[in-house]
PANUSE-101798 format. One line per 8 residues: number of its first residue (from 1); their letters; for each residue x, y, z of C-alpha. Coordinates in pm, whole numbers, plus 50000, padded with zeros to 5 digits. Last residue first. Layout:
N
NUM> A> X,Y,Z; ... .
// end
This chain:
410
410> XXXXXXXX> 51440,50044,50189; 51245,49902,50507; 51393,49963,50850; 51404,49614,51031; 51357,49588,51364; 51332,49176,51302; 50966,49273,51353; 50924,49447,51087 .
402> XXXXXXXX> 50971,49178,50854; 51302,49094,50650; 51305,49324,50371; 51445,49211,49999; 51488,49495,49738; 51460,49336,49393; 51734,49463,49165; 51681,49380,48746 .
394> XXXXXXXX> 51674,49108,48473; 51422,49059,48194; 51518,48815,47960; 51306,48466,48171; 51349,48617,48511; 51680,48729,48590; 51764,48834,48972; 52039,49109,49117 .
386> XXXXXXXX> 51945,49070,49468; 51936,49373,49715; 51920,49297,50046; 51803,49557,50327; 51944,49622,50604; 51852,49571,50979; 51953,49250,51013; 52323,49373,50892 .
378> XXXXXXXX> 52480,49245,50599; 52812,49107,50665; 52692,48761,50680; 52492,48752,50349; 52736,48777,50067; 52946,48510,50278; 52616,48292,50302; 52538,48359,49905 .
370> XXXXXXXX> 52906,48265,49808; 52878,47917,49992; 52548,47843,49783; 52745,47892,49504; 52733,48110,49193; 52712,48478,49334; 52835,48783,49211; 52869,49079,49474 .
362> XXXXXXXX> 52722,49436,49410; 52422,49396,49647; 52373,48968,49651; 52411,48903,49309; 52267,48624,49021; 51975,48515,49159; 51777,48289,48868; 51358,48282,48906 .
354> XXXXXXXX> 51268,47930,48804; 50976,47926,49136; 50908,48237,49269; 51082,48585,49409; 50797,48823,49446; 50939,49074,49732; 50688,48925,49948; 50816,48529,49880 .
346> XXXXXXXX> 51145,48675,49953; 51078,48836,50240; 50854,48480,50399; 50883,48222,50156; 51041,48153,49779; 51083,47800,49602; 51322,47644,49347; 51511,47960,49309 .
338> XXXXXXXX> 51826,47900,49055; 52130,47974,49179; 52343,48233,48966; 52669,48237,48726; 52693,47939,48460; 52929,47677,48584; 53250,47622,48341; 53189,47345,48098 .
330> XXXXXXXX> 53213,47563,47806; 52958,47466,47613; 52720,47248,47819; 52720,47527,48083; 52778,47357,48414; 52513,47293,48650; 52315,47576,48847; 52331,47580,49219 .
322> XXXXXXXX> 51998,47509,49379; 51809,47739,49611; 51519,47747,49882; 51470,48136,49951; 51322,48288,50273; 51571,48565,50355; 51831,48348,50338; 51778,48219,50663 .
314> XXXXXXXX> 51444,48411,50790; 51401,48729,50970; 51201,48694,51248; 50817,48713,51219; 50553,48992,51222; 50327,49039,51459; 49935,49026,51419; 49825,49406,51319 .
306> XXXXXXXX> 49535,49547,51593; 49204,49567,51615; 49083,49254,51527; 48696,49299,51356; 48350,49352,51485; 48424,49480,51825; 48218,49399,52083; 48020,49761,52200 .
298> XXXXXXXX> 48058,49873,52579; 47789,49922,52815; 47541,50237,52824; 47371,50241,53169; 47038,50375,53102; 46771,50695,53183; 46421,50692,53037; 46216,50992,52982 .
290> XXXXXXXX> 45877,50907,52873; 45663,51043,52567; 45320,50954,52538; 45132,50819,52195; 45170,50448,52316; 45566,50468,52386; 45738,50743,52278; 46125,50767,52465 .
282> XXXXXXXX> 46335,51059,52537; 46637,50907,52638; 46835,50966,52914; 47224,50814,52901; 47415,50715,53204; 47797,50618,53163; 47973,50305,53200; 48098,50258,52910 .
274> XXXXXXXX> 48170,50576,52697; 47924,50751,52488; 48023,50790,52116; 47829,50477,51986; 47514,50600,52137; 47548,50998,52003; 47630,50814,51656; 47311,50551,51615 .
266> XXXXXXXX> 47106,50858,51763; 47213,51102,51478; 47212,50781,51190; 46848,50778,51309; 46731,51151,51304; 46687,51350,51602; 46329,51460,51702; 46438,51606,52090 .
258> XXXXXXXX> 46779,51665,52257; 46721,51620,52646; 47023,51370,52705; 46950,51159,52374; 46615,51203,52101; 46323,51020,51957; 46373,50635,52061; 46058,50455,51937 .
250> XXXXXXXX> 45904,50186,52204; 45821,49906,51968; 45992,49670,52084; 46126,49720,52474; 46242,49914,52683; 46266,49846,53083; 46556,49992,53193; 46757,49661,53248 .
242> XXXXXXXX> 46631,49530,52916; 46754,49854,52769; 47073,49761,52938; 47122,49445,52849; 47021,49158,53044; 46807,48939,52731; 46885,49209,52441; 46554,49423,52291 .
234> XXXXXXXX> 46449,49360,51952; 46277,49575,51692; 46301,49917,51846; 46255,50224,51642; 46521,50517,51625; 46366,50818,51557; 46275,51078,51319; 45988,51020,51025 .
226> XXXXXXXX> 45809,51326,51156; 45407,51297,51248; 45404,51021,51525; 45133,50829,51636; 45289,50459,51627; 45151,50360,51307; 45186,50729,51167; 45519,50666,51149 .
218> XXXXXXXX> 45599,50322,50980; 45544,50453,50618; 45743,50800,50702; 46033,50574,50830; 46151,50514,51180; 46508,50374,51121; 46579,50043,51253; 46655,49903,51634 .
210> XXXXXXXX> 46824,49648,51816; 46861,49701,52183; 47162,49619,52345; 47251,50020,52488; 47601,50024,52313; 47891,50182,52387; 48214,50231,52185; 48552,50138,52299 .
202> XXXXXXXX> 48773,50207,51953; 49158,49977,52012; 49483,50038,52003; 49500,50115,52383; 49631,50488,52327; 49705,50553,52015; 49412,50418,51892; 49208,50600,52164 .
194> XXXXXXXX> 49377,50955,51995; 49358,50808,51666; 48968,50764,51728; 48909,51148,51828; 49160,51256,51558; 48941,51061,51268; 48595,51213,51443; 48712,51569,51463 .
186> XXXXXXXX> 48878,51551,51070; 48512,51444,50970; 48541,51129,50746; 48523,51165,50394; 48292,51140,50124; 48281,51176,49724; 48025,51239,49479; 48107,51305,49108 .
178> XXXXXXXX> 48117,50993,48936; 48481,50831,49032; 48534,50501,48949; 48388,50148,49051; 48127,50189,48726; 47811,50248,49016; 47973,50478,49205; 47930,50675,49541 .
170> XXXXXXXX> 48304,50778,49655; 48511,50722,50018; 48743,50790,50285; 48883,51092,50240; 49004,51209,50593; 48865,51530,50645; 48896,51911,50779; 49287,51905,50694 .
162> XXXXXXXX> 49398,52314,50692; 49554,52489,50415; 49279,52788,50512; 49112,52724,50207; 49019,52346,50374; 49180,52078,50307; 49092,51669,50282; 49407,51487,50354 .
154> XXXXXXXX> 49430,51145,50232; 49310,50815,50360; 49213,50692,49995; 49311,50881,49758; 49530,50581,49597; 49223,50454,49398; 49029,50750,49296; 48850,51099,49431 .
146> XXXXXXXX> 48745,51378,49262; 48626,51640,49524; 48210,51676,49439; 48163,51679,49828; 47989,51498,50112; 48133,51506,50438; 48064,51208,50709; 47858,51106,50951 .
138> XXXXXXXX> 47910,50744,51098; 47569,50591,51212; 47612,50275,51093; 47705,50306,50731; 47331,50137,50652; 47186,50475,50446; 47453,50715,50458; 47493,50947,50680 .
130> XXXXXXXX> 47556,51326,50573; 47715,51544,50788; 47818,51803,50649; 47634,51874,50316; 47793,51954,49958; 48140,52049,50030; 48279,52237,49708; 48572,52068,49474 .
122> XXXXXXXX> 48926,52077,49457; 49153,51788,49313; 49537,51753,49377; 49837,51493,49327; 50133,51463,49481; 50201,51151,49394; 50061,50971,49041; 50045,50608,49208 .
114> XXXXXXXX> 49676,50536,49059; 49578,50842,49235; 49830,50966,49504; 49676,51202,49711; 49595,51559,49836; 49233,51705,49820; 49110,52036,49843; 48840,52172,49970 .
106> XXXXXXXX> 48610,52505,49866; 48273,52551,50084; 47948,52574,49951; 47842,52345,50250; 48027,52420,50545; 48261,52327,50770; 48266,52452,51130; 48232,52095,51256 .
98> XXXXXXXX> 48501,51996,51066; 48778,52143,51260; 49137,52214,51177; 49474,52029,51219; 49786,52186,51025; 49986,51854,50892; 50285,51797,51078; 50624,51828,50959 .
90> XXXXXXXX> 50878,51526,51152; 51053,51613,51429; 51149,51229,51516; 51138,50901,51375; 51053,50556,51404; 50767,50540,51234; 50372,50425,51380; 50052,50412,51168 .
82> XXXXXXXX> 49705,50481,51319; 49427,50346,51112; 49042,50468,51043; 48850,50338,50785; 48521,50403,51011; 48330,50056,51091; 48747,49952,50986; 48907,50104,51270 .
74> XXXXXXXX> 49279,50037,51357; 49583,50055,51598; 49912,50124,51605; 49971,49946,51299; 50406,49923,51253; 50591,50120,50980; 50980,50074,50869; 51137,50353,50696 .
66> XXXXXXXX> 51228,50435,50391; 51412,50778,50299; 51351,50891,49939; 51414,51250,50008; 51076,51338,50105; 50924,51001,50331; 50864,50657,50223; 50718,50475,50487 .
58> XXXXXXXX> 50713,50097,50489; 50443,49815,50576; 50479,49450,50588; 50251,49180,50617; 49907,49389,50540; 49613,49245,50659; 49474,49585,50742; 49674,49838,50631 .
50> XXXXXXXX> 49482,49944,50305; 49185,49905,50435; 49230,50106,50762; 49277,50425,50648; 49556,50683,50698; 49726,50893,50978; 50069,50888,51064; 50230,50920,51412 .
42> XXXXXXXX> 50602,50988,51381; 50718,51191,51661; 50591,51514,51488; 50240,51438,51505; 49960,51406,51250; 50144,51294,50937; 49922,51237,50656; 49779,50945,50449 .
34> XXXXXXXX> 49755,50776,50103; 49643,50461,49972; 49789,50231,49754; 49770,49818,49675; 50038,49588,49597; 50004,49209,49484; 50373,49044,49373; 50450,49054,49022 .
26> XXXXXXXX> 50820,49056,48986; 50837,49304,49302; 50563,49507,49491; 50678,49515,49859; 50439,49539,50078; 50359,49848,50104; 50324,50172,50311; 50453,50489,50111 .
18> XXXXXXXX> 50467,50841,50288; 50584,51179,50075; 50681,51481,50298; 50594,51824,50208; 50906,52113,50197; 50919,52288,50514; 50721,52617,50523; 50926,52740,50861 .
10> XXXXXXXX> 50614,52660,51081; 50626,52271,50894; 50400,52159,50644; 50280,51785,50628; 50135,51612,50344; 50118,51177,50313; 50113,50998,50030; 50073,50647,50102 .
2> XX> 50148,50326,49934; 50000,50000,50000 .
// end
């Protein structure tokens, strides 16, 4: 995954460039996304697809410089991931607020679309929030910014130069971009990264009642005029709605004294309480409206929160080799081992099966010998480059042990 991340320091710093993949060699899989630094000891900001899963991840910054990148901590109900770098003063992107966003606003978006860096599309907001019809009560900012693959997890600006969003998003129906886009609210994404940061994980509440939109068909049914509310279907054995005696078909019309808010609203003020805390909601049961007060408890996750751990470096880097035979010829041994299968780094780099490695760095190799002394001065926390011929194309493939082995990717 590669990401293209912005930052601006108070002296007008040039911007920094951030790629996280794994790497993308001789046909392995890659995928891109972009991203933004958000503090100056190397916290980076991007989304959660295109970490999640992800064996190895690296951060290219300006100048070329690689480094290594571990998941903090991740939220895929939002798209929401917290990278770590080893690495210090670092230009920060300028932080602003989304709440004071508007539509008929200018923004500007900064990505790398289909791997062109750099790049970036204006547009106008077009409503903020907006919730989308099943995205579980996340708001988010509509706008006619073009988005594509490799925007994801980029900055959203403001005309101030300020990030209001984290693009997250676009409505199609061909896969590409049509003219609506969305990102996640700036104050959302920082609220999250700050409890990623801290326990890698999003606690959200939960009141264990399931419950569906009130629609203009369903309210007159239960006496009500506006299509607002959150109706209740089903009602959890012990939870706390149980506990404060709802149940279905009570219709939830506002939280803590704020009447006739819409569905996605409720779904969002619910999530965003914390454990533990009391909650009163104004409640319409048989054409009366009660005030009922609840314990909200905290919401299972719905997917692993954090990156499993890479493993050690592996002897030679993964790779199962054969030395060639002598060249018919001239009966001297033709330079290179041939790769009979690949693993762990290598596999990742996209060594396979018949590929030929002819150098270590800048030192031949014909022997399995000459491999292990190419190898032993190399420090674990370098990366190999292997000269390697496949079929009549030949050409460096940067080989990274994982992570884990403290390595700092190339």
């Amino acid at each position: 995954m590669s990401v293209l991340a912005v930052g601006q320091d108070a002296d007008g710093g040039d911007n920094d460039k951030l790629e996280i993949a794994p790497r993308p060699r001789l046909g392995s899989q890659r995928t891109s996304a972009s991203g933004f630094i958000v503090s100056a000891d190397g916290y980076v900001l991007t989304s959660a697809h295109a970490v999640f899963g992800a064996q190895e991840l690296s951060v290219l910054l300006g100048g070329q410089r690689r480094l290594a990148a571990e998941v903090v901590g991740l939220d895929r109900r939002t798209d929401v991931a917290v990278l770590k770098i080893t690495a210090t003063n670092l230009p920060v992107a300028a932080i602003g607020s989304s709440a004071r966003l508007c539509a008929g606003e200018w923004v500007a978006a900064l990505g790398s679309p289909f791997g062109f860096e750099q790049s970036v599309t204006a547009g106008m907001v077009s409503a903020n929030p907006r919730f989308l019809p099943g995205g579980s009560g996340v708001p988010l900012i509509q706008t006619d910014v073009a988005l594509n693959p490799g925007n994801s997890g980029g900055p959203l600006f403001n005309e101030r130069g300020e990030v209001v969003g984290l693009n997250s998003m676009v409505y199609s129906t061909s896969g590409g971009y049509m003219g609506v886009s969305f990102s996640l609210p700036i104050d959302t994404a920082m609220r999250l990264a700050a409890q990623l940061r801290s326990t890698g994980r999003v606690t959200r509440g939960q009141i264990g009642a399931r419950t569906q939109a009130l629609t203009s068909d369903l309210a007159p049914a239960f006496g009500l005029d506006a299509a607002l509310g959150a109706l209740i279907v089903r009602v959890d054995a012990g939870g706390p709605a149980a506990t404060a005696g709802l149940r279905s078909g009570d219709v939830v019309l506002g939280v803590d004294g704020v009447a006739a808010m819409a569905y996605s609203e409720i779904q969002e003020r619910v999530a965003a309480s914390r454990p533990g805390s009391v909650l009163t909601l104004g409640v319409w049961r048989r054409k009366a409206l009660l005030a009922v007060k609840l314990t909200v408890a905290e919401s299972t996750p719905d997917f692993p929160q954090r990156a499993a751990a890479p493993t050690a470096r592996e002897a030679r880097l993964g790779l199962d080799l054969v030395e060639r035979t002598a060249k018919a010829t001239s009966g001297q041994p033709e330079p290179g081992l041939y790769v009979r299968s690949a693993s762990g780094s290598a596999q990742r780099a996209g060594l396979r099966f018949g590929d030929v490695v002819l150098a270590v760095n800048d030192v031949s190799v014909a022997a399995l010998t000459d491999l292990d002394r190419a190898l032993e001065p190399i420090g674990r926390s370098e990366t190999v480059a292997l000269l390697v011929r496949r079929g009549s194309i030949t050409s460096f493939v940067p080989v990274t042990p994982p992570a884990g082995a403290g390595q700092a990717l190339p």
